[in-house]
C-alpha positions as CSV (number, residue, x, y, z in Angstrom):
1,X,108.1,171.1,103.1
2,X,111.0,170.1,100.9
3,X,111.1,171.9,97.5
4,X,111.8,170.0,94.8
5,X,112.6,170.9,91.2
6,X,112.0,168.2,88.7
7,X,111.5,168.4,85.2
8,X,108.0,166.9,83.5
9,X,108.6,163.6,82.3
10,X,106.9,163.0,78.7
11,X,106.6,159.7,76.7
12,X,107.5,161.9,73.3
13,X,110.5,162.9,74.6
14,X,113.0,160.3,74.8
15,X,116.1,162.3,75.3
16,X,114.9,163.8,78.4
17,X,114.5,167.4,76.8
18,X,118.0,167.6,75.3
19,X,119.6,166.0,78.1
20,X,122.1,162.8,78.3
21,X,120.3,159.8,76.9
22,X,120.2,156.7,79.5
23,X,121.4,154.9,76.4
24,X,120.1,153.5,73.3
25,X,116.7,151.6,72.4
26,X,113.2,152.8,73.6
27,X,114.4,151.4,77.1
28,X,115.8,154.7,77.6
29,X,112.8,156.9,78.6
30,X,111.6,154.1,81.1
31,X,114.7,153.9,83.5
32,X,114.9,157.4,83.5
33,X,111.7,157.5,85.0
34,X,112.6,154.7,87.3
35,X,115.5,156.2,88.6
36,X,114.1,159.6,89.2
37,X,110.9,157.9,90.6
38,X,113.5,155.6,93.2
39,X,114.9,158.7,93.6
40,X,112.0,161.3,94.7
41,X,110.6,158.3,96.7
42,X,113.4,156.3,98.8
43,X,115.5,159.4,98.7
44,X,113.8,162.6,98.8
45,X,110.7,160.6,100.5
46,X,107.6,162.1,98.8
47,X,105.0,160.2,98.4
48,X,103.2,158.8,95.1
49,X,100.8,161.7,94.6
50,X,103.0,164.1,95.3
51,X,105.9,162.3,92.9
52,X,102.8,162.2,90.2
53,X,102.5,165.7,90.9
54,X,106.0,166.8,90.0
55,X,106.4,164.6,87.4
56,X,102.9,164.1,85.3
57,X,103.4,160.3,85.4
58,X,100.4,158.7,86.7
59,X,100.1,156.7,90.2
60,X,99.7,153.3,88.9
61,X,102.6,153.8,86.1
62,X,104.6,155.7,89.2
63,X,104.4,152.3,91.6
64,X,105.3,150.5,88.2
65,X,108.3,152.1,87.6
66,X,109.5,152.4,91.2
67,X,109.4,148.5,90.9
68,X,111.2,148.1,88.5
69,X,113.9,151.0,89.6
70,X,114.3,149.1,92.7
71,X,114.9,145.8,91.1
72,X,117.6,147.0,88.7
73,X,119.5,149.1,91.5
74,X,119.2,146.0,93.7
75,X,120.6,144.0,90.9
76,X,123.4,146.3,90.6
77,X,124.2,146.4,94.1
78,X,124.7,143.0,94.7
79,X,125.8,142.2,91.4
80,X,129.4,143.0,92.9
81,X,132.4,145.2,91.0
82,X,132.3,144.9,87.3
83,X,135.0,142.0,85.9
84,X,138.4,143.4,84.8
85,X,139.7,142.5,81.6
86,X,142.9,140.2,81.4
87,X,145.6,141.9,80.3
């Protein structure tokens, strides 16, 4: 069984308990809990319940964000290298 250690996930804490902020706007809170959903699931390979488990976010909201996780990191993956500015 592969041990996990994954800090609870909660909707009033937007700076993921004192931790580096994703950004700014209420976006924040959502794409970290994409990316640690994509995370636990295409890397780690749990499975929902046990990703709801570790992280308190329900099943239905879990499959929600790993959607949208997915989508944005296969944006950024075929997006292609950032543009260079002129010099």
């Amino acid at each position: 069984m592969l041990s996990v250690s994954v800090p609870r996930l909660a909707a009033n804490d937007p700076a993921g308990q004192g931790r580096r902020s994703l950004g700014p706007g209420p976006a924040a809170p959502a794409r970290r809990r994409s990316r640690v959903a994509v995370y636990l699931a295409d890397v780690a390979g749990l499975r929902y319940r046990e990703i709801s488990d570790l992280t308190g976010i329900p099943v239905g909201t879990l499959k929600s964000c790993l959607h949208r996780g997915r989508g944005r990191l296969r944006g950024a993956l075929t997006a292609g290298p950032p543009a260079r500015a002129a010099r």
